[in-house]
C-alpha positions as CSV (number, residue, x, y, z in Angstrom):
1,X,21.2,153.3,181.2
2,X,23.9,154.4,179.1
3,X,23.9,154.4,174.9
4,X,26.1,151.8,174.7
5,X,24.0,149.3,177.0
6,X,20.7,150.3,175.4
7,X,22.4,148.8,172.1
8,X,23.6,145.6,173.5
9,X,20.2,144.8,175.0
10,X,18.7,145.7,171.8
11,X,21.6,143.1,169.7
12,X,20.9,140.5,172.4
13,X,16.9,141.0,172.0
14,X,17.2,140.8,168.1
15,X,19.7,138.0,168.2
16,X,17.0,135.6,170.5
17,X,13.8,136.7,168.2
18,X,16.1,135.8,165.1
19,X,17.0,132.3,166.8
20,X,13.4,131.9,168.2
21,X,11.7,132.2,164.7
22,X,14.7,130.2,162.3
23,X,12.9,126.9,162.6
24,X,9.2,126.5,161.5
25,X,6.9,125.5,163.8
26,X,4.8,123.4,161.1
27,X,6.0,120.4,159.8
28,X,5.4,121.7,156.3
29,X,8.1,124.6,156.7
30,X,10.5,122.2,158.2
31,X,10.4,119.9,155.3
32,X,11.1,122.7,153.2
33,X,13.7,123.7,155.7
34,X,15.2,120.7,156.0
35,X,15.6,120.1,151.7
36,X,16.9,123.6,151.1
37,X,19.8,122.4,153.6
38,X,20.2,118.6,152.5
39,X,20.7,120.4,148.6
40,X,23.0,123.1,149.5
41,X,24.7,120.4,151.0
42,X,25.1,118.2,148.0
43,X,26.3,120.9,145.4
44,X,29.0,121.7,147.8
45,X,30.2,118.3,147.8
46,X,29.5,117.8,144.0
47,X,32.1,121.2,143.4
48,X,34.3,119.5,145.8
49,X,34.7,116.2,143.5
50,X,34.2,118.4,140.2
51,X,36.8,120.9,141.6
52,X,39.2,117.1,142.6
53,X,38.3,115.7,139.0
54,X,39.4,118.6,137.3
55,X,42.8,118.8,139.6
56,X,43.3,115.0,138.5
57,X,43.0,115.5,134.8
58,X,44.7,118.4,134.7
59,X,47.9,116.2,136.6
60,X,47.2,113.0,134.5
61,X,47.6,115.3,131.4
62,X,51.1,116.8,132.7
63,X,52.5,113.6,133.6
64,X,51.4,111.7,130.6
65,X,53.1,114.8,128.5
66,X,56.1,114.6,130.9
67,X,56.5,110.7,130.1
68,X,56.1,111.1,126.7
69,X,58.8,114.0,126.1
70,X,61.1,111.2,128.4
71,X,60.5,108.5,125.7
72,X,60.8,110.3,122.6
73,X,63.6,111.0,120.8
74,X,65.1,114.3,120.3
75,X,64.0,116.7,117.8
76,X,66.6,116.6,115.2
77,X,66.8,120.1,113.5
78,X,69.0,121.7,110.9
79,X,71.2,123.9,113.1
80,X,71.7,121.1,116.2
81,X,72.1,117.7,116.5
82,X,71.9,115.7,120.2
83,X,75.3,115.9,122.4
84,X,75.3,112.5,122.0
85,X,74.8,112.1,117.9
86,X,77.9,114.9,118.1
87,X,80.1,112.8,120.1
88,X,79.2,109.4,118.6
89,X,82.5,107.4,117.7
90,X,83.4,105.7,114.5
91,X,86.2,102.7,114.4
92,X,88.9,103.6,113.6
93,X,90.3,102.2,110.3
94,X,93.6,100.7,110.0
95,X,95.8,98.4,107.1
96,X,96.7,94.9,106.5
97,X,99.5,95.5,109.2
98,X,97.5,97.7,111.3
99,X,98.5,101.0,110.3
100,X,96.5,103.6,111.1
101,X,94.4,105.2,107.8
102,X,91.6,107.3,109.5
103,X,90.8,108.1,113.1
104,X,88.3,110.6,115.6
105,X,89.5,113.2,117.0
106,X,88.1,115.7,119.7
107,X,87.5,119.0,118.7
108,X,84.3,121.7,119.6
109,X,82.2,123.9,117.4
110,X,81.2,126.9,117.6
111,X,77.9,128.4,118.3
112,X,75.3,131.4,119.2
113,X,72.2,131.6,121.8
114,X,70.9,134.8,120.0
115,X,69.0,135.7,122.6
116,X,71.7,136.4,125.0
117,X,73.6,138.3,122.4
118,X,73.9,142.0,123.4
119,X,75.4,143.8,120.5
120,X,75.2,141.5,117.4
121,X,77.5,143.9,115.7
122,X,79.9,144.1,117.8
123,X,80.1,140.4,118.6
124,X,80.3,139.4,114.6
125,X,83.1,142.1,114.1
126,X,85.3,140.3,117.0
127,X,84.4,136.5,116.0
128,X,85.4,138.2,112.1
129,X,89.4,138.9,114.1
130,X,89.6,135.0,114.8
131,X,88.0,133.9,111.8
132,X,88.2,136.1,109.0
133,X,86.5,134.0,106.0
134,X,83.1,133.9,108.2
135,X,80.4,135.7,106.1
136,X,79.6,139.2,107.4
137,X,75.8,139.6,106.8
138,X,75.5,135.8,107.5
139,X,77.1,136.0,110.7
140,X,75.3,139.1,111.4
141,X,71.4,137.7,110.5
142,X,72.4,134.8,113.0
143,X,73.3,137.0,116.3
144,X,70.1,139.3,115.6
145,X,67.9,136.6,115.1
146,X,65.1,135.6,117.2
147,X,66.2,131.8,117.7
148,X,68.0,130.6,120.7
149,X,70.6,128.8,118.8
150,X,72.6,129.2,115.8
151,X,75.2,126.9,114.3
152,X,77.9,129.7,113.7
153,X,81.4,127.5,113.1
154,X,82.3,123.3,113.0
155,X,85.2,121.5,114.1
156,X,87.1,124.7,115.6
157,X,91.1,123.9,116.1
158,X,92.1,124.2,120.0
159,X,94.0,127.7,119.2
160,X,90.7,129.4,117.8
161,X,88.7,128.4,120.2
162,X,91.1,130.1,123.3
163,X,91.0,132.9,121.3
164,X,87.4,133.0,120.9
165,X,87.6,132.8,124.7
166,X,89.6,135.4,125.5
167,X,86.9,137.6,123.3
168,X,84.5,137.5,126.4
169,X,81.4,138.0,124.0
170,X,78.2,136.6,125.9
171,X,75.8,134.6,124.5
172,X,78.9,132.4,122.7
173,X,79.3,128.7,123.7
174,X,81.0,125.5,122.3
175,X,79.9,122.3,121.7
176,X,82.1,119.3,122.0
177,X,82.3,117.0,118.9
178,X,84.1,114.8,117.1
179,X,85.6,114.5,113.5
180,X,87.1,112.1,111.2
181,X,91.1,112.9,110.4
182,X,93.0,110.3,107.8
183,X,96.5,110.5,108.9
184,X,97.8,110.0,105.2
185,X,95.5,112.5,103.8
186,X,95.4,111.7,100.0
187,X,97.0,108.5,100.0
188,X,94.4,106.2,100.0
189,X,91.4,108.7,99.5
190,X,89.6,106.9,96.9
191,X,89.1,103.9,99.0
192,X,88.6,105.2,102.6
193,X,86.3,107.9,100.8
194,X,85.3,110.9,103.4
195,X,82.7,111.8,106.0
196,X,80.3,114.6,105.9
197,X,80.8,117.6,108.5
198,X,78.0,115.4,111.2
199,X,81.0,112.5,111.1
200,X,78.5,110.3,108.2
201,X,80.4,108.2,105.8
202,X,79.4,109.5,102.5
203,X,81.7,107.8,99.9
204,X,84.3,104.8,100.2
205,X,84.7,102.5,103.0
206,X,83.2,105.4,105.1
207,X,80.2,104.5,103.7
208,X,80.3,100.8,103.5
209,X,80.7,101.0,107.6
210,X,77.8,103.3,108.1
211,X,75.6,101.0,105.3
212,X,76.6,98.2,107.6
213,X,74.6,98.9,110.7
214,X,76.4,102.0,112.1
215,X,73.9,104.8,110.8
216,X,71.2,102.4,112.1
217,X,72.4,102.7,115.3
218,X,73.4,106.2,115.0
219,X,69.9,107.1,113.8
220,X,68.2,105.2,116.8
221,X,70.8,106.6,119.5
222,X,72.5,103.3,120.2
223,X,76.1,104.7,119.5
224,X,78.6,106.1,121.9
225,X,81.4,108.1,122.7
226,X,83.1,104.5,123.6
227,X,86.0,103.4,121.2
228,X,84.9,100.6,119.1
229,X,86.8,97.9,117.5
230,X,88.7,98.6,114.7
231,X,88.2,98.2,110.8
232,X,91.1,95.9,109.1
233,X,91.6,96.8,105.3
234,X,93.3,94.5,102.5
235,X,95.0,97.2,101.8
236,X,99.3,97.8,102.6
237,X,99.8,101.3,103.7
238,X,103.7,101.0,102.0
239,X,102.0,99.8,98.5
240,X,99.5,102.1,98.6
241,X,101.8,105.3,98.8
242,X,104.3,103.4,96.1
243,X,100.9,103.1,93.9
244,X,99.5,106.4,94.8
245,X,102.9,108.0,94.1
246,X,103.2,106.6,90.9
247,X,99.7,107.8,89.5
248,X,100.0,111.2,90.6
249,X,103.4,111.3,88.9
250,X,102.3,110.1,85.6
251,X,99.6,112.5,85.5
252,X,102.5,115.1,85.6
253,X,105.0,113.4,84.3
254,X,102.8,112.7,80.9
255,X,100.3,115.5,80.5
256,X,97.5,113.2,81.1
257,X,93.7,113.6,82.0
258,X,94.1,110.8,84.8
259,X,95.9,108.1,85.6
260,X,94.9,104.9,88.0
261,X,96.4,101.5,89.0
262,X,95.9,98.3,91.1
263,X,97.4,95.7,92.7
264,X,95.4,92.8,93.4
265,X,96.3,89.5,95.5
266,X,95.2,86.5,92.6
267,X,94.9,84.1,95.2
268,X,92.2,85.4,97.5
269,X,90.8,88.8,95.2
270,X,92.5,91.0,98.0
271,X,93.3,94.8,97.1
272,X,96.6,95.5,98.5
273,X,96.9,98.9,96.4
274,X,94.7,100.9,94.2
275,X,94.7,104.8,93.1
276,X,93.0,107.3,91.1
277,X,94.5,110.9,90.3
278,X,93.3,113.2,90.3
279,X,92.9,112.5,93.7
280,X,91.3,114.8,97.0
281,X,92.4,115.2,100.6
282,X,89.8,113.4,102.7
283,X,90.7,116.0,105.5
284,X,89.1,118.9,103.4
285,X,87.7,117.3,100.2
286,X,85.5,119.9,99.5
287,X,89.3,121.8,98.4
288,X,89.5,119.6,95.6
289,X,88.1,119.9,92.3
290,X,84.9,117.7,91.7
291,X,87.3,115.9,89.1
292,X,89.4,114.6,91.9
293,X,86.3,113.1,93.5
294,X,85.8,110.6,90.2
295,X,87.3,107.3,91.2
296,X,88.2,106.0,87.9
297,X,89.6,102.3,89.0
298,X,85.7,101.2,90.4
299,X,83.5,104.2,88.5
300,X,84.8,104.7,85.6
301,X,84.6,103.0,81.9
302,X,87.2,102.7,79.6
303,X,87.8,101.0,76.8
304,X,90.7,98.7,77.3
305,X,91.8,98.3,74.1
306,X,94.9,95.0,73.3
307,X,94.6,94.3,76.9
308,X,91.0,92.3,76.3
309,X,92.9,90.2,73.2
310,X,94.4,88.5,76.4
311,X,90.6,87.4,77.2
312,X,89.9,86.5,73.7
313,X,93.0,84.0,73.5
314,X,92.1,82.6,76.4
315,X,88.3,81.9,75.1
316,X,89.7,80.4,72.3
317,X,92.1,78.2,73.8
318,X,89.4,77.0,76.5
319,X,86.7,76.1,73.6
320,X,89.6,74.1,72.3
321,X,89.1,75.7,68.4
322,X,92.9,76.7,68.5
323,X,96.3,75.8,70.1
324,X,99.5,77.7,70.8
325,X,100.7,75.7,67.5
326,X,98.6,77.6,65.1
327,X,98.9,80.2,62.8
328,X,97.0,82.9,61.1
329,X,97.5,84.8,58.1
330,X,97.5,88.3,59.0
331,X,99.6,89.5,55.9
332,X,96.5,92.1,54.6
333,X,93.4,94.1,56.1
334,X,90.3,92.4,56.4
335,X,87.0,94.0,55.3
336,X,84.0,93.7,57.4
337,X,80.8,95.7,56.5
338,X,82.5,98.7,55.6
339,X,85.0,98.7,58.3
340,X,88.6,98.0,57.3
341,X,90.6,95.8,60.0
342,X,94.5,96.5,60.0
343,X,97.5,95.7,62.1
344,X,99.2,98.8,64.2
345,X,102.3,97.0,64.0
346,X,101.6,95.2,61.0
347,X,104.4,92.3,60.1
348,X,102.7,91.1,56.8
349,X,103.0,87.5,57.1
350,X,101.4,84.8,58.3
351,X,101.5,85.0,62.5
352,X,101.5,82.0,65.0
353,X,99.0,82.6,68.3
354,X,102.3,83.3,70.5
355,X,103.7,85.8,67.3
356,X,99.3,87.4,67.5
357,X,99.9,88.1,70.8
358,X,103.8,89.6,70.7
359,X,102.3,92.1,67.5
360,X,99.4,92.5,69.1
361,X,97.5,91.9,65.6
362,X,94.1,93.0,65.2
363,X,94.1,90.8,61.8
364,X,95.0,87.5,63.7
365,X,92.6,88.1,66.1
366,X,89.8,88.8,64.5
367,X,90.3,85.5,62.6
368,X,90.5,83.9,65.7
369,X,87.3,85.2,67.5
370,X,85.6,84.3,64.1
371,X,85.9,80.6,64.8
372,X,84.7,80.8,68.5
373,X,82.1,82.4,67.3
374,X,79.8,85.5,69.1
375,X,77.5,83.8,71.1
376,X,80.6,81.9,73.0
377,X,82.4,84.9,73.4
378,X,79.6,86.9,74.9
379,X,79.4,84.2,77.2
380,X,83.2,83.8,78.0
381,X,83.3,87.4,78.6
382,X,79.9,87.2,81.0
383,X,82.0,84.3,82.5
384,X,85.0,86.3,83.6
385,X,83.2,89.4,84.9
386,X,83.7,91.4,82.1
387,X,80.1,92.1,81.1
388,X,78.4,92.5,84.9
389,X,79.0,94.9,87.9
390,X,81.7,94.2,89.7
391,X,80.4,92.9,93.4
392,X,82.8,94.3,96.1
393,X,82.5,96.9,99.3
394,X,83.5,99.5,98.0
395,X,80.3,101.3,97.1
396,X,81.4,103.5,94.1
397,X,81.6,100.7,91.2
398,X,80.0,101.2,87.7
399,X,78.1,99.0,85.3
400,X,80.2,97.8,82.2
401,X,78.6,98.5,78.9
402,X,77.9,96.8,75.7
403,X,76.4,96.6,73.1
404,X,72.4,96.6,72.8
405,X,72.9,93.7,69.3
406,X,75.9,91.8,69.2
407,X,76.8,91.7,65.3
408,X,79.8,90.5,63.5
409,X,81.9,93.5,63.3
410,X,80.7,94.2,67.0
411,X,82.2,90.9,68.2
412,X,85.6,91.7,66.1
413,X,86.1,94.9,67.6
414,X,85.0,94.0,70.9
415,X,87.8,90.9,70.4
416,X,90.6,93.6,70.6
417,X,89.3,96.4,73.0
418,X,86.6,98.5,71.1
419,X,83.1,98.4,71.8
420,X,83.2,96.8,75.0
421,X,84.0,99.5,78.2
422,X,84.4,98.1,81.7
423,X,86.2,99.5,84.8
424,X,89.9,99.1,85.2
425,X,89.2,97.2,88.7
426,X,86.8,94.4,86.8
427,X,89.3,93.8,84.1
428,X,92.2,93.3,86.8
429,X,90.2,90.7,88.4
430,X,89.2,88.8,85.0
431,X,93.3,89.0,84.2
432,X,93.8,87.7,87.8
433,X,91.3,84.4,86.7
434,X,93.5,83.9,84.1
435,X,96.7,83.8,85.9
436,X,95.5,82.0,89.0
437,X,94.5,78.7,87.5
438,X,91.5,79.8,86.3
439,X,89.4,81.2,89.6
440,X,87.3,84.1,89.6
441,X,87.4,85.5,92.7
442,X,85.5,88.9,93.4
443,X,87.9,91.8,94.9
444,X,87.9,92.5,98.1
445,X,88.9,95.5,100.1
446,X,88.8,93.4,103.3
447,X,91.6,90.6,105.0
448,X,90.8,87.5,103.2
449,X,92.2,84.1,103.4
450,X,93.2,81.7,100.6
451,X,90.4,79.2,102.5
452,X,87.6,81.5,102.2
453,X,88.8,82.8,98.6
454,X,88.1,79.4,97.6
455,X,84.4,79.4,99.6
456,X,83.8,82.3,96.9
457,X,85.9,81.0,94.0
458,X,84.4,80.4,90.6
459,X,86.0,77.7,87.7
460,X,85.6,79.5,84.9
461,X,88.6,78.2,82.2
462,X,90.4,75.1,82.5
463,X,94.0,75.3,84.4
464,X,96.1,74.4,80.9
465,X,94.7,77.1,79.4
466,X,96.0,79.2,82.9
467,X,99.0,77.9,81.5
468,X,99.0,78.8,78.4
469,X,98.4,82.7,78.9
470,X,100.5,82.9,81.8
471,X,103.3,81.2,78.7
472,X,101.3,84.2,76.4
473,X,102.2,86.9,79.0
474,X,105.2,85.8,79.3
475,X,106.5,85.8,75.7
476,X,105.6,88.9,74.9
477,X,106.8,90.6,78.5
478,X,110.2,89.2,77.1
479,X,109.9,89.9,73.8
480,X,106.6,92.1,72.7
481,X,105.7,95.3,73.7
482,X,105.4,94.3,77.7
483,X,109.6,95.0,77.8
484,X,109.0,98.0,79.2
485,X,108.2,96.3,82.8
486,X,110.5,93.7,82.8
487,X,111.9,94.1,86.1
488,X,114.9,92.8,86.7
489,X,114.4,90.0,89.0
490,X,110.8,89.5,89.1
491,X,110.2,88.2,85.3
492,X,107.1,90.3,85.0
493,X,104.5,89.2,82.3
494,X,102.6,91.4,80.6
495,X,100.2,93.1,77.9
496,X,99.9,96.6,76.5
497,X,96.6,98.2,75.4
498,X,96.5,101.6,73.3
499,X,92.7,102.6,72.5
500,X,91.3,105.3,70.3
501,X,89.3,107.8,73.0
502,X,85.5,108.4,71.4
503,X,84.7,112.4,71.1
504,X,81.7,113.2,69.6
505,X,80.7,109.6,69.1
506,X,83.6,109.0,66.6
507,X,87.1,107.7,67.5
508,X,90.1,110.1,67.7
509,X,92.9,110.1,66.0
510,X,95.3,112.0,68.8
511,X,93.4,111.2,71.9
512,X,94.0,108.0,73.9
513,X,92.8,105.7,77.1
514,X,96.2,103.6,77.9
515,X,96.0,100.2,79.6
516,X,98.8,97.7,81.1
517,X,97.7,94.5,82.8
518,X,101.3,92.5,84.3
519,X,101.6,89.6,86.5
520,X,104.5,88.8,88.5
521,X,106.6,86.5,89.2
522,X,104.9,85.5,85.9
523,X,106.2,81.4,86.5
524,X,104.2,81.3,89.5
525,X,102.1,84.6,89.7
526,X,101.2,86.4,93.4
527,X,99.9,89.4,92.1
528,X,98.9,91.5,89.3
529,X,99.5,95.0,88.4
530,X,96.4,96.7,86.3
531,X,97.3,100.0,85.1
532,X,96.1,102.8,82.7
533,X,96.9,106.8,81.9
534,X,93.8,108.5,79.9
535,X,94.8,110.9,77.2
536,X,98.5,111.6,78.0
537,X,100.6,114.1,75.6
538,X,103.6,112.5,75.9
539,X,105.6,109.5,77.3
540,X,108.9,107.6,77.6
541,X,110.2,107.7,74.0
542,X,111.8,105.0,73.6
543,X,108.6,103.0,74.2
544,X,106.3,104.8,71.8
545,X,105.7,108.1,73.4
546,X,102.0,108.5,74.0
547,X,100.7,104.6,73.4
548,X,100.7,102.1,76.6
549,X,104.1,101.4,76.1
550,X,105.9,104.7,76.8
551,X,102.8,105.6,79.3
552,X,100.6,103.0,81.3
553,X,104.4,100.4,81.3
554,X,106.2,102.6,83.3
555,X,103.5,103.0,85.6
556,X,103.6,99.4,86.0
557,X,107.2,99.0,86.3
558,X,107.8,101.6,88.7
559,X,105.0,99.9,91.1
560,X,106.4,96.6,90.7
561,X,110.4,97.6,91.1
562,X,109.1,99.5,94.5
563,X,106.3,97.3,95.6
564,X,107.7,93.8,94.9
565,X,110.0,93.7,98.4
566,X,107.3,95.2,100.3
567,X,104.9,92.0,99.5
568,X,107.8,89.8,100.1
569,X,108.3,88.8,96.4
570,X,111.7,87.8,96.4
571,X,114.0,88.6,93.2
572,X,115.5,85.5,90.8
573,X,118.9,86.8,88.9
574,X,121.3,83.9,87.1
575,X,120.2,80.6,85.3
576,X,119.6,78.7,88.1
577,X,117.0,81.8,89.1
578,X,119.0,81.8,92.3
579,X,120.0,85.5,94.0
580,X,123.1,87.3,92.9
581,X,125.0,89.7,95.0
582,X,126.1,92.7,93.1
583,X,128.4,95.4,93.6
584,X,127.9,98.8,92.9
């Protein structure tokens, strides 16, 4: 028999013993048998299940982690907001007329996946050829930086970003976007406001959209690239450059600090107009000086000076304690608590209410506020506006101020301008109650109808005494100081204010705040004109040089000779107030 048989008869021979002998023969061996098996068998199936439980968790963990990152919103970080966010549209906003005043426009910005950058040297000296003013080190610490994105440039202009392009550095990318352009650029900036670089209203009517629901929506996701419907102003885009125009002028023209002016609809509080200057460029307001941001129309407050002896007539007339008929003596100073009252134009005689007005005498009064008394002039003054915040859209709009106690010289000062300060915008809209019959009617820098100016409408002075200042303004735009914006045509009423500027808590004696409040057509006012220039150094000659005469009138003037056709105001020449045709 050969090797290899003699092994597989010995394999076969092992094999059967091995077979024969792996049951026991007793039945106490085979129960033991039979357990060993029955428990190997059941911690195989228990890994099985542990093995399927732990499989399951794992999964339910990934899903529930996977649904959850679904759901949430994105992480919103400092250098990158969602595509969406970026693309999100605001309405466009337009005029009375529907002219256009701000827009979106399409543009892409300009950014870095670090990681991907291969030389970050290189790549910041060839973005430094298309945009020189980028920071050097800046740029640099962004492309060698560990992140996988970096903000490096906003709102790009279609020509940088082809050339950006054509540099072929990797690891460079766009982002589309959108951003806010005003068509007019500083024309109407103090109303419209601007938007920060992320498209977010951040002054004006800007803001009053976003405070209206849109950042809601923006900061929930709910807004679109979708074109929404359009925001209608009060305001006329051919007024508002006449306005703007004339501010900015006078601000050269008379060496002043600032300049602003108004033009208000009486009938329904509607802003057709209004300007500050210095002005900014909503395009790029950070190129303006943080003086130009100060709208001083809304947030700023003056003393008015002469204008507020308009208010004080008519709170006398109302209470009934004087008519147009009276008189006053106002032939020497008065002499109140140390103060000494006297007349700028001083006529020493004995003035009649219309004659007060005309001379604008602080003498007369002060003699007439005495009678009304201070209690009922605080009130009046509460009445018309002239002591709260002004309630209107626009968001920028300071509190009046006033004294803490209300004492006797207080209430004679306060009767001519001093002591009192309130925003050029608020003391427009008190004129305009005088003037309209007697309505207060808050502003408004959206469309409003005559209807739902009279939902809104306060009574606060009776119509005959309407009638009796809109008789006051006219008198003295004929024959007082208010000459200076007698239009031809439009019979323009009027009064001037000069007030002494405070520096240093005392009053100056070089430094002024001009104001000029006209109505027009003064027989049946539409509108009026509220302007003011703040310390000019000089003015029209002829009219006083540096008081309102020579400086806030011709403001006035010039808005109402330009503005008047544009609102539809048509001219009266000849006795019969009927139109003449010249020739030239």
């Amino acid at each position: 028999m050969s090797f290899l048989s003699r092994i597989m008869v010995l394999k076969s021979k092992a094999h059967f013993s091995a077979g024969a002998n792996s049951r026991p023969t007793d039945p106490y061996s085979a129960a033991i048998f039979e357990g060993t098996r029955k428990r190997k068998s059941g911690q195989a199936k228990s890994r099985v299940v542990l093995l399927i439980l732990s499989f399951t968790t794992v999964y339910c963990i990934i899903g529930a982690r996977l649904v959850e990152y679904g759901v949430a919103m994105p992480d919103t970080t400092s250098s990158i907001l969602p595509p969406d966010r970026l693309m999100a549209s605001r309405p466009d906003i337009v005029d009375r007329n529907g002219a256009l005043l701000a827009t979106d426009i399409r543009t892409v910005s300009l950014f870095a996946e670090p990681n991907k950058i291969v030389d970050a040297d290189d790549a910041a000296e060839k973005l430094s050829t298309v945009l020189p003013d980028l920071e050097p080190k800046s740029t640099y610490r962004k492309l060698s930086s560990k992140s996988h994105f970096q903000w490096l440039r906003r709102q790009l202009t279609p020509k940088q970003q082809s050339q950006i392009l054509a540099l072929g550095i990797p690891g460079i990318g766009f982002r589309p976007e959108k951003r806010r352009f005003y068509p007019g650029g500083p024309t109407a900036s103090h109303v419209l406001g601007y938007v920060n670089i992320d498209n977010r209203g951040v002054v004006g009517m800007e803001k009053y959209i976003d405070d209206q629901g849109l950042a809601d929506l923006a900061a929930v996701g709910m807004t679109s690239n979708q074109p929404l419907e359009p925001v209608r102003l009060s305001l006329d885009l051919r007024v508002q450059a006449i306005v703007r125009d004339a501010v900015v002028n006078a601000v050269t023209n008379f060496q002043a600090k600032g300049a602003g002016a108004v033009v208000l609809d009486i009938h329904t509080g509607e802003v057709i107009a209004m300007a500050s200057a210095p002005d900014f460029d909503p395009n790029n307001p950070n190129a303006s000086a943080a003086e130009g941001w100060l709208n001083r129309m809304s947030n700023g407050t003056f003393e008015m000076g002469s204008t507020f002896k308009t208010f004080t007539m008519a709170m006398a007339l109302d209470s009934g304690k004087i008519t147009l008929h009276d008189a006053f003596d106002a032939s020497a100073p008065l002499h109140i608590g140390g103060f000494t009252i006297h007349d700028f134009h001083g006529q020493g005689r004995v003035l009649t209410v219309p004659e007060i007005f005309q001379y604008s005498s602080n003498i007369g009064t002060a003699k007439i506020v005495d009678l009304v008394g201070i209690d009922a002039q605080k009130d009046f003054l509460t009445r018309v506006g002239l002591l709260t915040k002004t309630q209107t859209e626009l968001p920028e709009v300071k509190m009046p101020s006033q004294p803490h106690v209300w004492k006797k010289i207080n209430s004679i000062t306060i009767s001519f301008g001093h002591g009192v300060s309130t925003t050029p915008l608020q003391t427009a809209v008190a004129a305009a109650a005088l003037v309209n019959g007697g309505k207060l009617i808050e502003p408004t820098f959206l469309p409003r109808t005559r209807e739902q100016a009279d939902e809104v409408a306060k009574v606060v002075l009776k119509k005959s005494t309407s009638d009796d200042i809109r008789y006051l303004l006219d008198f003295n735009g004929s024959k007082g100081s208010g000459r200076v914006a007698r239009v031809p045509g439009f019979d323009v009423g009027s009064k001037t204010g000069t007030a002494d500027k405070v520096v240093n808590g005392r009053y100056s004696k070089t430094l002024n705040f001009n104001s000029f409040i006209a109505a027009f057509p003064i027989d049946n006012p539409e509108y009026v004109v509220m302007t003011f220039c703040d310390e000019p150094k000089s003015g029209e000659a002829k009219y006083g040089n540096t008081i309102s005469a020579g400086t806030a009138g011709p403001i006035a003037r010039d808005i109402i000779a330009r503005a008047a056709p544009n609102l539809g105001v048509q001219p009266k020449f000849g006795q019969d107030s009927s139109a003449l045709l010249v020739s030239y």
